[in-house]
ZAMARGU-4260 file (C-alpha; in steps of 0.2 Angstrom, whole numbers, plus 5000, padded with zeros to 4 digits):
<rodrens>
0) 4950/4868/5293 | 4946/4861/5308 | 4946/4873/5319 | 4933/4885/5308 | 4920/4870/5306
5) 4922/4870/5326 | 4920/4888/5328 | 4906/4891/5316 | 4894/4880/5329 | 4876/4888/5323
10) 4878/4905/5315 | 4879/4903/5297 | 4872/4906/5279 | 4854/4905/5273 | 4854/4889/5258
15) 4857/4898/5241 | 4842/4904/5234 | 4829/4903/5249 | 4828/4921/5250 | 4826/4922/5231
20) 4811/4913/5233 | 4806/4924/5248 | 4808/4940/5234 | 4795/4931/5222 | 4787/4949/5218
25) 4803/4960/5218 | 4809/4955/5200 | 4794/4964/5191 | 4796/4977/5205 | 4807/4993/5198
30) 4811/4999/5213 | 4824/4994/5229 | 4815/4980/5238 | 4826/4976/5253 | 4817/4964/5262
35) 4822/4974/5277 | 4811/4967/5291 | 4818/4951/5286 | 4835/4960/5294 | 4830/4963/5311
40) 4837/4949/5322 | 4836/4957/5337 | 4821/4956/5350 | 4818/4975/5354 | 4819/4978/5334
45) 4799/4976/5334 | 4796/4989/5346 | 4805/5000/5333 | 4793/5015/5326 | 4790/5014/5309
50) 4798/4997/5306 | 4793/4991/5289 | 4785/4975/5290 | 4789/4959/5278 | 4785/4961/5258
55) 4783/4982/5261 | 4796/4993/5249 | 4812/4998/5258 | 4811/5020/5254 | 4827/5023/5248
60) 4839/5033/5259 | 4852/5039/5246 | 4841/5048/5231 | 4852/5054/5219 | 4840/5064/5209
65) 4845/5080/5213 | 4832/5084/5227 | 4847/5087/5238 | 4860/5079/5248 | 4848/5072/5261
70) 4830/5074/5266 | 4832/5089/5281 | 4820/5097/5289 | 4820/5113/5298 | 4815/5112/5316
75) 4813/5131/5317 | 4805/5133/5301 | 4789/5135/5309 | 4790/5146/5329 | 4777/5144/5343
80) 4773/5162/5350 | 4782/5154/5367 | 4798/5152/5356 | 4794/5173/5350 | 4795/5179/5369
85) 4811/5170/5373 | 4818/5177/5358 | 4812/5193/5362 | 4821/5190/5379 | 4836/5184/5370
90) 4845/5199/5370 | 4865/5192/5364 | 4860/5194/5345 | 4878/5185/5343 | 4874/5168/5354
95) 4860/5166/5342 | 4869/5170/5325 | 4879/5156/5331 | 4863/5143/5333 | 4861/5148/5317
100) 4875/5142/5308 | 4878/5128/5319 | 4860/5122/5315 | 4863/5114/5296 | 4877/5105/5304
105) 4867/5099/5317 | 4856/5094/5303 | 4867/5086/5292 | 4874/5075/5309 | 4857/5070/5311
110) 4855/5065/5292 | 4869/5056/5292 | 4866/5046/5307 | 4848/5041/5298 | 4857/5035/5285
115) 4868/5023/5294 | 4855/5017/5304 | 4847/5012/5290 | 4860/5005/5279 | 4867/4996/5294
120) 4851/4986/5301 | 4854/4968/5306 | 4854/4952/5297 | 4841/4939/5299 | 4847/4924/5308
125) 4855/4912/5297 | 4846/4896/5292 | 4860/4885/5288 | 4869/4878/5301 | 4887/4870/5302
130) 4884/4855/5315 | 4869/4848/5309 | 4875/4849/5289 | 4893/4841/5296 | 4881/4827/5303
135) 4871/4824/5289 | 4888/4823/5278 | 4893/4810/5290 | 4881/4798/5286 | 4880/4802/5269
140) 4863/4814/5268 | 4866/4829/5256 | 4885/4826/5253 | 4885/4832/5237 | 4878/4850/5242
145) 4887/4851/5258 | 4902/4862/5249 | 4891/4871/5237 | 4882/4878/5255 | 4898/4878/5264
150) 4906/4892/5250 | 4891/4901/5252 | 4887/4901/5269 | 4886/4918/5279 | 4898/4912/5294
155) 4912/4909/5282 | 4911/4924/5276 | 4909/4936/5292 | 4925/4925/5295 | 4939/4929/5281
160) 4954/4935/5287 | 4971/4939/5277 | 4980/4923/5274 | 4997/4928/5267 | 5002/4941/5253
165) 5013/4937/5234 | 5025/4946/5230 | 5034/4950/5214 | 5027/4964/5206 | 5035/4981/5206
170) 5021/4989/5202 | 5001/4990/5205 | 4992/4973/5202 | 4978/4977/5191 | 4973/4960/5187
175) 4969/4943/5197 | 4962/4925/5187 | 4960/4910/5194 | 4964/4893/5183 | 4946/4884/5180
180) 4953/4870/5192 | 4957/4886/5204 | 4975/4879/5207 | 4984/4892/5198 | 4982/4914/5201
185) 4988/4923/5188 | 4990/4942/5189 | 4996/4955/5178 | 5004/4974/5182 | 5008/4990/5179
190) 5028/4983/5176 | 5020/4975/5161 | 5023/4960/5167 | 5012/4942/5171 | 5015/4930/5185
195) 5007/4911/5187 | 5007/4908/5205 | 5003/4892/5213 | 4995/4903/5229 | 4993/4888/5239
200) 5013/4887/5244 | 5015/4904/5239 | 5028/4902/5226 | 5027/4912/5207 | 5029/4896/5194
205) 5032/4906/5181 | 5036/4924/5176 | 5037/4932/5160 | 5034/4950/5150 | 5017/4953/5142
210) 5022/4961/5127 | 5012/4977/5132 | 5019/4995/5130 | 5007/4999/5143 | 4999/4995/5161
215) 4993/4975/5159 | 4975/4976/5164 | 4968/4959/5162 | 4977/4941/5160 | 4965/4926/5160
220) 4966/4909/5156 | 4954/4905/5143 | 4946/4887/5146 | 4947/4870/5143 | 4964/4875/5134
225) 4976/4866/5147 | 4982/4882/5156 | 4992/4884/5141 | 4982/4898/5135 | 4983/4915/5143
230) 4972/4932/5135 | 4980/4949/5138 | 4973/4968/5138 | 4982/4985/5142 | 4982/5000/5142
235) 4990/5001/5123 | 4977/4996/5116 | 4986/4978/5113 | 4976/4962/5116 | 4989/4948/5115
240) 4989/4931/5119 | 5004/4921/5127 | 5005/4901/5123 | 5013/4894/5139 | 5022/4876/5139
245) 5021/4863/5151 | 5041/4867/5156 | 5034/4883/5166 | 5042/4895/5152 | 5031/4907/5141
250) 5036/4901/5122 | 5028/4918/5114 | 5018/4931/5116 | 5007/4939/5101 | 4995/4951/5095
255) 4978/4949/5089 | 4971/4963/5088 | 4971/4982/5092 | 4959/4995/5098 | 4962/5015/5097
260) 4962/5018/5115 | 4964/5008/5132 | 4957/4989/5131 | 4952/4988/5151 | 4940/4971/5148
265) 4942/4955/5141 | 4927/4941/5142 | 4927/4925/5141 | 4917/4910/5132 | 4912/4899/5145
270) 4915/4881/5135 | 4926/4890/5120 | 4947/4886/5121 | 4951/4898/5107 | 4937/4912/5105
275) 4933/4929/5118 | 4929/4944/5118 | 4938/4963/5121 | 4930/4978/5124 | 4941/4996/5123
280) 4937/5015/5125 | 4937/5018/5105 | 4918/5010/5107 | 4923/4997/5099 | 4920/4975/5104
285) 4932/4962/5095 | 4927/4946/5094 | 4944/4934/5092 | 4943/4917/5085 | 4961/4912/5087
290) 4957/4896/5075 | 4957/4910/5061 | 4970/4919/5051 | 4961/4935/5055 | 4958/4931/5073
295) 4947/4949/5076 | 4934/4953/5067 | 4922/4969/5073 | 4908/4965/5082 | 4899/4980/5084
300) 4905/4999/5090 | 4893/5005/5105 | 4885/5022/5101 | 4870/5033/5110 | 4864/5042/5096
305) 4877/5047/5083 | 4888/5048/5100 | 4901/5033/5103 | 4902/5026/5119 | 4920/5023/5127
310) 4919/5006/5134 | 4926/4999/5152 | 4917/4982/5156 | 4912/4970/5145 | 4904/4950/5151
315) 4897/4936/5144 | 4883/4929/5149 | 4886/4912/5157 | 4869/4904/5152 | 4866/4913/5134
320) 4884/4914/5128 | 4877/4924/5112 | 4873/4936/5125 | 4887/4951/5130 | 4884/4963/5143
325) 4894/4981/5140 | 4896/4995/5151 | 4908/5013/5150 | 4906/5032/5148 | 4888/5035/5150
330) 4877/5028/5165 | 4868/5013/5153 | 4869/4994/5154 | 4869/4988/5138 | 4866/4970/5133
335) 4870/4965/5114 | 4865/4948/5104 | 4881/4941/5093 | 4869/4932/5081 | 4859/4947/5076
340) 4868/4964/5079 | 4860/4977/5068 | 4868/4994/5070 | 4854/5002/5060 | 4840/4996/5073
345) 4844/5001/5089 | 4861/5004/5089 | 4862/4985/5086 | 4857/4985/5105 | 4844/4968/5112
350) 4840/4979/5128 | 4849/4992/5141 | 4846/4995/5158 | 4850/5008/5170 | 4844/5017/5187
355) 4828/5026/5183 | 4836/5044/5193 | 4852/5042/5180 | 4844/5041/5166 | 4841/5061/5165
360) 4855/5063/5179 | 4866/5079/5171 | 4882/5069/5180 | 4893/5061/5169 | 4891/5043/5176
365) 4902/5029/5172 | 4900/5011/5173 | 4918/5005/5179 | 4913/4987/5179 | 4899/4974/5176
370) 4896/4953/5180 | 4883/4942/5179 | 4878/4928/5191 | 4883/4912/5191 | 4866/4906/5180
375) 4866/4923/5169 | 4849/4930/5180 | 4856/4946/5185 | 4868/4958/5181 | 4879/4969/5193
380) 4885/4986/5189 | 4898/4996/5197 | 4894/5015/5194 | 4908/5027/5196 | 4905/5042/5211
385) 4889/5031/5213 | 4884/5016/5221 | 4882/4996/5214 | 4867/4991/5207 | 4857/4973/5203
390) 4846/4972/5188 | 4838/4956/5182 | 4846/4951/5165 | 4828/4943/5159 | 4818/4961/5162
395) 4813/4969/5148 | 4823/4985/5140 | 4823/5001/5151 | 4819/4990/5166 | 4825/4999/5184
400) 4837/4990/5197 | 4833/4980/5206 | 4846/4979/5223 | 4858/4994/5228 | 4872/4991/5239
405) 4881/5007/5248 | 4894/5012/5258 | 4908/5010/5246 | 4918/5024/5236 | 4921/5021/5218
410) 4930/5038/5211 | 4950/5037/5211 | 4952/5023/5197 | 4940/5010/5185 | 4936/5001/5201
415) 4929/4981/5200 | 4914/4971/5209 | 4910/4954/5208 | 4898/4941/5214 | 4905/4929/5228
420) 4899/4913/5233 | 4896/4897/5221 | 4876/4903/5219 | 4880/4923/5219 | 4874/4924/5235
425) 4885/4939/5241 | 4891/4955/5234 | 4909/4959/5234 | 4919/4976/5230 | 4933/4986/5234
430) 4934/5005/5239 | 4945/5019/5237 | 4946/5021/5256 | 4957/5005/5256 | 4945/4991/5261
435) 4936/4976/5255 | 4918/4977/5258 | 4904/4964/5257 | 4885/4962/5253 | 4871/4950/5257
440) 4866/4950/5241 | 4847/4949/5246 | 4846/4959/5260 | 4860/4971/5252 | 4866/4975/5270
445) 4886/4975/5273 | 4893/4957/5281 | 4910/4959/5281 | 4923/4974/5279 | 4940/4973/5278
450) 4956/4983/5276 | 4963/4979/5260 | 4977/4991/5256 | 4989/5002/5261 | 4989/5011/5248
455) 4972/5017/5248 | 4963/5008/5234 | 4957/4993/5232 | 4950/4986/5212 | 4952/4967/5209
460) 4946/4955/5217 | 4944/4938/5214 | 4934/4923/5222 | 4941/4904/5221 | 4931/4895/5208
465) 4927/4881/5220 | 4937/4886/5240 | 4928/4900/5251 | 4940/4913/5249 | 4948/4925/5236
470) 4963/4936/5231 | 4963/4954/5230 | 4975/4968/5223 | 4975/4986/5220 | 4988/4999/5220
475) 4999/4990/5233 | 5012/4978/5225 | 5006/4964/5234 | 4991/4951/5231 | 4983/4946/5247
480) 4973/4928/5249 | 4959/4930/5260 | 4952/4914/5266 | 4937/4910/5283 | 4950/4903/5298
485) 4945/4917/5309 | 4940/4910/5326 | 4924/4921/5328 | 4914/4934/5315 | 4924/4950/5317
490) 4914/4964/5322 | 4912/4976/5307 | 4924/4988/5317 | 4928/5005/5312 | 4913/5005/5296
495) 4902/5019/5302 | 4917/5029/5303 | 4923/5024/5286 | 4904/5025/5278 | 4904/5041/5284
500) 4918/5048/5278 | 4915/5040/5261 | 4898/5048/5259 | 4904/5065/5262 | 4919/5066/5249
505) 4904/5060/5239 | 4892/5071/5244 | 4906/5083/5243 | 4912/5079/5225 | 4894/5079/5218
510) 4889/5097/5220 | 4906/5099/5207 | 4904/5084/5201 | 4906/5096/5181 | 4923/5099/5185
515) 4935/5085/5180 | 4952/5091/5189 | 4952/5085/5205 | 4950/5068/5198 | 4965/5071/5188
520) 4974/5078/5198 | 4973/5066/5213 | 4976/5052/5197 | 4993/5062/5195 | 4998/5060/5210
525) 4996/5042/5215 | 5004/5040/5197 | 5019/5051/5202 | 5020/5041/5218 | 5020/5027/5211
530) 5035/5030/5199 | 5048/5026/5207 | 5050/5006/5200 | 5068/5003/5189 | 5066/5005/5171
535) 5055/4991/5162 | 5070/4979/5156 | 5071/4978/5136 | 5066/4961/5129 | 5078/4952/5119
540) 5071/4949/5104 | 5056/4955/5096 | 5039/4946/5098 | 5031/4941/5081 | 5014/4950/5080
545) 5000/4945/5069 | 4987/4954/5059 | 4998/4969/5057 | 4989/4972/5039 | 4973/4975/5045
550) 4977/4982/5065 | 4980/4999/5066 | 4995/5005/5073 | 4999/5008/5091 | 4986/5020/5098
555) 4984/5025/5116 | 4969/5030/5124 | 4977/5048/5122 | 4968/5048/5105 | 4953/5050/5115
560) 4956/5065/5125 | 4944/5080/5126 | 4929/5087/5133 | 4921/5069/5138 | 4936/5059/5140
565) 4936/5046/5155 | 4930/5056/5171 | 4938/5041/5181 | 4957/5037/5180 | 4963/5019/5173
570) 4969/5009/5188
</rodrens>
């Protein structure tokens, strides 16, 4: 610890919320503002040509409208009569078939390389500095904010490094939740089991089956309930709850409810012990009371049009807890009232969001997942084959983003993003290239990128409810800490290689972005690969389930199949 607070010396974060404040005018703007000469650090930035200055609208250099891949331009569109006589001289009509074709790549390097430049400007100089605020806690000025700014300070963040790795599971680890207190990490897998670590010493407390047929895709402690409560979600469609005892042994697991189709998301009531909610891909949301006989009762089942909508994410808001936030198999952000849901107005829907150039977008774009901040402000959506997007929660319905953040790949499975820092003040995500990538959220340029797994794919991750640092998992067996004792910022290397490559399998995938197979077959392979754990051991008795009277029985998201089944494979 001590060696970081020395290190950090005077580069680090802005205080949470400055820049916010700087943005006065972008939350009724629709369009990207990215505050982008607020970036430029450097002293020859301002001789740049065609800089933009402070309050101007970032363009945006990633247009997905179907204008093209890029905006080109052809240099020999348009010849001098000079440029006629030497071709007239030019008498190797093979040399110049070969300019020819060489010219569009040419082009495309060029496009690429404005891109880059422009998604990889510099940073601001930070504000918030270690040695003064260490100071100032010394003699008892601002004590109490000295964490809060500490957790969310740039410096830290340019400094994470791998700490160490937990290992258990034998298979992927599709689910990280940190204990309220953030003394415990538990973790659910495709071996259909959950682990409560205590990550500090490294050591698994307690281990025990789920109860799931399926791939485990969400174990959470739910609040104020002792650690003795943990939710579950899988792929079967099961959500089940497991009572833990103070002996470090699971005394049951059972079910509460069950959807037709996978159940990828549960959400949590911020201040509520015993009630939260599951979204599946049979449309349908479940609110679960565990005080009640019947603990699910059916909220509301998401539809456009007559159509239902399959559903991936679901969140509640942390400041309105009426307030749920849903995402899945169409490109819309939708945001839904518990105490008046009216299927017959609207769909039952209080407002829904979405970039304005997907709203008539012919490619079938997924949300794979979707927070909100800290204080319920803003809302983050993680579109699959696309990029991540910021809208504010409070805008009115139909409202355009407001942040995008770039350089990331979300294709390969139903990746997640979440906000880091104790006032949301970064942007974090993984990629199916394997790294960990990082956002100012403001400024939505990259501050930290790191290799995440070996495997190639990367889709939880989760921040420490109170520590600067977080876990991560993804197809690798393994959970990795991540915490700031790096003894200087690293130096982003190897990202414009990485960006680049990402954006051309994009590119790439969206001019066949109709065809489904390539998706699925790259999902079969990375399933096959992964086949190779022992047969799941039988349990020795059975579990007791409830509500079997009005459940119906076990489905799997196989029900679902067709012509608009999930584009993007189930992590």
């Amino acid at each position: 610890g001590g060696r970081v607070c020395f290190s950090l010396g005077g580069s680090e974060d802005k205080e949470p919320g400055e820049d916010q404040h700087k943005d006065g005018g972008a939350s009724g703007t629709p369009k990207e503002t990215g505050e982008v000469s607020g970036d430029k650090s450097m002293p020859d930035v301002e001789a740049e040509t065609g800089a933009n200055r402070e309050g101007e609208e970032e363009e945006d250099t990633d247009s997905m409208d179907g204008s093209g891949l890029y905006s080109l331009t052809e240099d020999g569109e348009r010849e001098s009569e000079g440029g006629r006589r030497e071709r007239a001289k030019d008498k190797d009509g093979g040399k110049r078939a070969a300019r020819k074709r060489n010219r569009p790549d040419d082009d495309d390097d060029d496009a690429m390389e404005a891109w880059l430049l422009a998604e990889l400007r510099d940073l601001s100089r930070p504000v918030w500095r270690a040695v003064p605020s260490l100071r100032s806690r010394e003699i008892g000025r601002e004590s109490h904010q000295f964490v809060r700014r500490v957790c969310g300070a740039r410096g830290l963040v340019q400094r994470l490094e791998l700490q160490g790795r937990l290992e258990r599971h034998t298979g992927c680890v599709n689910t990280l939740h940190f204990n309220p207190s953030g003394t415990r990490l538990a973790s659910g897998s495709d071996d259909l089991r959950v682990v409560i670590w205590d990550w500090a010493v490294r050591r698994a407390e307690l281990e025990f089956d789920s109860g799931h047929k399926s791939n485990v895709f969400q174990a959470k402690f739910l609040p104020h309930s002792g650690d003795s409560t943990l939710a579950m979600c899988a792929r079967d469609g099961q959500i089940r709850v497991a009572e833990l005892s103070a002996t470090q042994r699971c005394k049951n697991t059972k079910r509460v409810a069950q959807h037709k189709g996978a159940a990828h998301k549960l959400a949590l009531e911020p201040d509520s012990p015993c009630s939260f909610l599951s979204a599946g891909e049979d449309a349908v949301v479940f609110g679960i009371d565990l005080r009640l006989d019947r603990p699910a009762n059916k909220l509301v089942v998401v539809k456009e049009g007559d159509k239902k909508v399959g559903l991936y994410t679901i969140f509640v808001n942390p400041a309105k807890t009426q307030h749920f936030a849903v995402g899945g198999r169409d490109q819309y952000v939708r945001i839904y009232d518990q105490r008046k849901i009216n299927e017959n107005d609207n769909n039952g829907v209080l407002k829904k969001f979405c970039p304005s150039h997907l709203v008539s977008s012919e490619s079938k774009t997924n949300i794979t997942c979707l927070v909100y901040s800290h204080d319920g402000t803003e809302l983050l959506a993680s579109y699959n084959d696309e990029d991540i997007y910021l809208f504010d929660s409070n805008h009115s319905d139909g409202a355009d983003y407001r942040r995008r953040y770039k350089g990331h790949r979300n294709n390969a499975t139903v990746k997640g993003v979440n906000f880091y820092g104790p006032c949301s003040e970064f942007v974090v995500s993984g990629s199916d290239c394997g790294h960990i990538y990082l956002w100012d959220k403001y400024s939505a340029r990259i501050v930290q990128f790191m290799e995440g797994d070996r495997g190639g794919v990367v889709n939880c991750l989760e921040p420490h409810p109170h520590l600067p640092g977080m876990a991560t998992s993804g197809l690798d067996h393994d959970i990795k800490l991540w915490a700031p004792t790096a003894e200087n910022p690293t130096g982003l290397k190897g990202l414009k290689e990485v960006m680049k490559k990402n954006k051309r399998e994009r590119d790439e995938d969206s001019v066949r972005h109709g065809d489904q197979y390539d998706t699925q077959l790259l999902w079969f392979l990375m399933r096959h690969m992964r086949n190779r754990r022992p047969p799941r051991a039988r349990r020795e008795g059975a579990e007791p389930d409830t509500d079997e009277s009005w459940s119906s029985p076990d489905s799997s998201d196989e029900e679902e199949g067709g012509p608009d089944h999930v584009q993007c494979m189930s992590s």
